[in-house]
N, C-alpha and C positions, 0 to 999 in steps of 0.2 A: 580224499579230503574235499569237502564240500565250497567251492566256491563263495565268498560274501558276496550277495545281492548286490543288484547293480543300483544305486540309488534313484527314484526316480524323482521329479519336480515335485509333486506333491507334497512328497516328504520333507522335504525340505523345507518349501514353504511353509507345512505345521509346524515343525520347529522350531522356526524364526519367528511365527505367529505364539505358540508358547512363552520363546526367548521372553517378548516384551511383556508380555501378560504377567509373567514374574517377576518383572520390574517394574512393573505397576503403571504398563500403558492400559486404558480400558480396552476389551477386545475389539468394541468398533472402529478402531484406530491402528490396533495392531492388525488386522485385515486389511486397512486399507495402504497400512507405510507396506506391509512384504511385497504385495502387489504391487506398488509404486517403484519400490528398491527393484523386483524382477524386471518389469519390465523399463524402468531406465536403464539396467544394466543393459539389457539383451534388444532391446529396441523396437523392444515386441508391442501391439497391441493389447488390450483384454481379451480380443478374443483368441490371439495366438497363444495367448496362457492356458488359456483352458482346453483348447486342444490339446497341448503341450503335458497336461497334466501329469500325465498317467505314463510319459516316457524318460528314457535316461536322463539323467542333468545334461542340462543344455551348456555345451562349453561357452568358458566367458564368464560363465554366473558367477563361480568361486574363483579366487577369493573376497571378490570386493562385495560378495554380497554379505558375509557373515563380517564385514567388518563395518557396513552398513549397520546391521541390527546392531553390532555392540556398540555404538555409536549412540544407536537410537533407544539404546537400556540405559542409558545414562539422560535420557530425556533431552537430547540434543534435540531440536525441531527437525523431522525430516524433510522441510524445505532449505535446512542451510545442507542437510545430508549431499540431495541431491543437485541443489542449486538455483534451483528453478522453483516458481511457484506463478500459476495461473490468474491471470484480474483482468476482469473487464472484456476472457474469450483471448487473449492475448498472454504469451508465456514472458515472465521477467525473470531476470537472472535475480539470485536473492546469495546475498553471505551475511555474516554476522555484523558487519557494518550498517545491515541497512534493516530497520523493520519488516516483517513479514508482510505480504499485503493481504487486508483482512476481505470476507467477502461484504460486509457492514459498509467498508467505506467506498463500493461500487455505486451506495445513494450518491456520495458527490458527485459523479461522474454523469449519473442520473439526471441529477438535478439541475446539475450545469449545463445537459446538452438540452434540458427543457428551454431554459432560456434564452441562452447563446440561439435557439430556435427562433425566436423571437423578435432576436434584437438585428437592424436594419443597419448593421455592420459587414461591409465588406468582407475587412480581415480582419477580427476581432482580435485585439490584445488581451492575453491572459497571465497571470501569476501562481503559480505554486510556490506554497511555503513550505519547507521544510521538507522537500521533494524526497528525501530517503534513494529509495528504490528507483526513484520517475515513473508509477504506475497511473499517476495521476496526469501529470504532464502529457507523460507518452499516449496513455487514452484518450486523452483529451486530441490531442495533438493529430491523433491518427484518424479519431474521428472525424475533426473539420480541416481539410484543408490547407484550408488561405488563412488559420490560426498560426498565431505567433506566440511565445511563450518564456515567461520568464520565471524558471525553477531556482530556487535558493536554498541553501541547508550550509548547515557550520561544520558539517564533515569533509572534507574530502576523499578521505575514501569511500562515502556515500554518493560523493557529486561522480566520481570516477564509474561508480556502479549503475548509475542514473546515466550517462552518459552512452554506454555500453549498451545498455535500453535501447534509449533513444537509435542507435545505429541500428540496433535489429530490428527493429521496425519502421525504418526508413524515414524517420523524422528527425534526425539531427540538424538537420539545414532549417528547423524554424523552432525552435527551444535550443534559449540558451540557459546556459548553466552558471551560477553564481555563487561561489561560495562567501557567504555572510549570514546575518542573524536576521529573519523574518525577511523585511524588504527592505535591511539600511543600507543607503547607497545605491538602490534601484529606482528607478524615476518613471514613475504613471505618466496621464492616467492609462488605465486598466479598465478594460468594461467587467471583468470577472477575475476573483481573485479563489483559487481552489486552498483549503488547509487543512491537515490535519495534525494537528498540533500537540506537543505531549501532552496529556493531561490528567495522569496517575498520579494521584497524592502520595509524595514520599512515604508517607507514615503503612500506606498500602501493599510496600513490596515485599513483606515478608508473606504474604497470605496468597500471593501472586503464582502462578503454577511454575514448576519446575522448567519446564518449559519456555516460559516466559521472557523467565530471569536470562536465557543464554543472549536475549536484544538488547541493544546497546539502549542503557538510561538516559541519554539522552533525548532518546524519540519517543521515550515514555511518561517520564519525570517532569509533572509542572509544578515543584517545588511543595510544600504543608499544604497547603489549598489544593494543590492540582490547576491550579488558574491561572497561574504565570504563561503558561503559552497561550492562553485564553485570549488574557488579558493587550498581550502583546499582537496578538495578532489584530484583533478589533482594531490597536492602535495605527497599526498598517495601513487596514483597510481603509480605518477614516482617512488617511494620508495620503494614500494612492490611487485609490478607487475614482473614476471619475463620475461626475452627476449622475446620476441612476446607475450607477455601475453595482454589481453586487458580489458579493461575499459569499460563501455552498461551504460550510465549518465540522466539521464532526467534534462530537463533546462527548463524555464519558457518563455512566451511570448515575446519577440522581444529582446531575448539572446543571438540569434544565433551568430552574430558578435562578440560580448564579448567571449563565447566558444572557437570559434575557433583562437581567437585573446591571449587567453593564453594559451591555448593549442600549439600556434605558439612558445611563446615565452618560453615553456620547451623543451630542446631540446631530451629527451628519447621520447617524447609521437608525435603521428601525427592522425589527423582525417580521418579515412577512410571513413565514410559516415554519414548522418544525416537523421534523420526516422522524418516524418507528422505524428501528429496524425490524425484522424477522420473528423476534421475542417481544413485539412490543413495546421496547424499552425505546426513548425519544432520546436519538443517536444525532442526527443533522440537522442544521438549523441554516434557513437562507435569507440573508441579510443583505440590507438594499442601502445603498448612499443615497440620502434624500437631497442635503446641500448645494445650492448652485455651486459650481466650481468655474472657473474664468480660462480652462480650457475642456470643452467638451469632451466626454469618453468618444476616443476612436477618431480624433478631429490632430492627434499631436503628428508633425512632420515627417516623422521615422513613419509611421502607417500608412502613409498616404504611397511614397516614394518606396516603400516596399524593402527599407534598408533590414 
């Protein structure tokens, strides 16, 4: 009797690149989850895969890899699969608590460390709204130093995930974490305030990818408009930002007129430029506090004293 073959990597991997294909991942995505499932299993490199190809299944791999793929046939995002998802050169822990981090919102991170460049602060005071993940905060954070930071979100189990962050990359000791809505209860000034704010019009979510739908709507959903988070956060900004302090916002697909159209209509805040993402499409917007305020950005007691 003839022995059955010994399976080797390869095969396997088509398979599971098949698997998804039939369940209606595109193929450039199911190449790249198998790959991603193999080598988080096995802890391998890309290039240890491909040598690997052509030999025995690597023990380890089953069975959590085939329970990976059927996981990811049901369009679960394979960053809640694995856990982890990449921003800013930096790996964050990611679960279904917290928004995926997209590569679009790398401009704030961008755009903030253009200025934060700039500005003739010490240890600049920052804000994150709606910190999800802390990809923002924690980039921010890891980037300068002598930054301090104040993340806020209405989840908790977000703020827990964001916190987790924060530890793996050795900035917990200057971001703190707050769980409330935008900045209530959080007290400026702020020379920067980082957000990305829900801004998917409810009436949107049925046309939204399979995919998509597995993020919690809150970090999605800014209500029939899409401008409720919009709109709230600008409120913030005029609120805590101090004199020329500024704002680095992310906004959704054909928002742009709406943005600058309430941004118009607060009179502390003005638009100094609008960033394209990748596609073109005018994704970040950086917003500046023109108002005197009666305690300067970066002058309030806690910065000085280093509490």
């Amino acid at each position: 009797m003839t022995p059955d073959p010994i399976p080797v990597l390869q095969e396997r991997l088509a398979a599971g690149r098949a698997s998804l294909v039939a369940a209606g991942i595109p193929a450039t995505e199911a190449v790249i989850d198998v790959d991603l499932f193999a080598r988080t299993i096995l802890g391998w490199d890309r290039a240890q895969v491909l040598i690997a190809r052509t030999e025995p299944l690597p023990a380890g791999l089953e069975p959590r890899f085939s329970e990976w793929v059927n996981r990811r046939t049901h369009h679960e995002p394979s960053a809640y699969i694995v856990g982890v998802r990449e921003f800013w050169g930096l790996d964050f822990l990611v679960t279904p608590d917290v928004l995926i981090p997209r590569p679009e919102t790398e401009f704030i991170v961008e755009e903030s460390l253009a200025i934060l460049g700039g500005l003739a602060v010490a240890s600049p005071r920052l804000a994150d709204i709606g910190t999800g993940s802390g990809c923002l905060a924690v980039s921010l954070a890891h980037e300068i130093s002598s930054a301090r930071v104040s993340s806020t979100d209405l989840s908790a189990a977000a703020l827990a995930v964001a916190r987790e962050n924060a530890r793996r990359h050795g900035v917990d000791g200057r971001v703190e974490f707050v769980e409330t809505s935008f900045l209530d209860g959080v007290s400026g000034p702020f020379d920067l305030i980082a957000a990305n704010p829900p801004y998917v019009k409810e009436g949107d979510k049925p046309a939204l990818g399979r995919g998509v739908r597995h993020e919690p709507d809150v970090a999605l959903f800014g209500g029939g408009s899409g401008l409720r988070g919009i709109e709230a956060t600008l409120d913030a900004a005029a609120r805590t930002l101090g004199d020329g302090g500024w704002l680095v916002m992310e906004f959704g697909f054909g928002q742009e007129d709406d943005v600058r159209r309430l941004v118009a209509a607060r009179a502390a805040l003005r638009v100094e430029r609008v960033r394209r993402d990748l596609q073109g499409i005018p994704r970040t917007v950086v917003i500046q506090k023109t108002t005197l305020n009666s305690q300067p950005s970066g002058t309030d007691p806690d910065s000085q004293t280093g509490r």
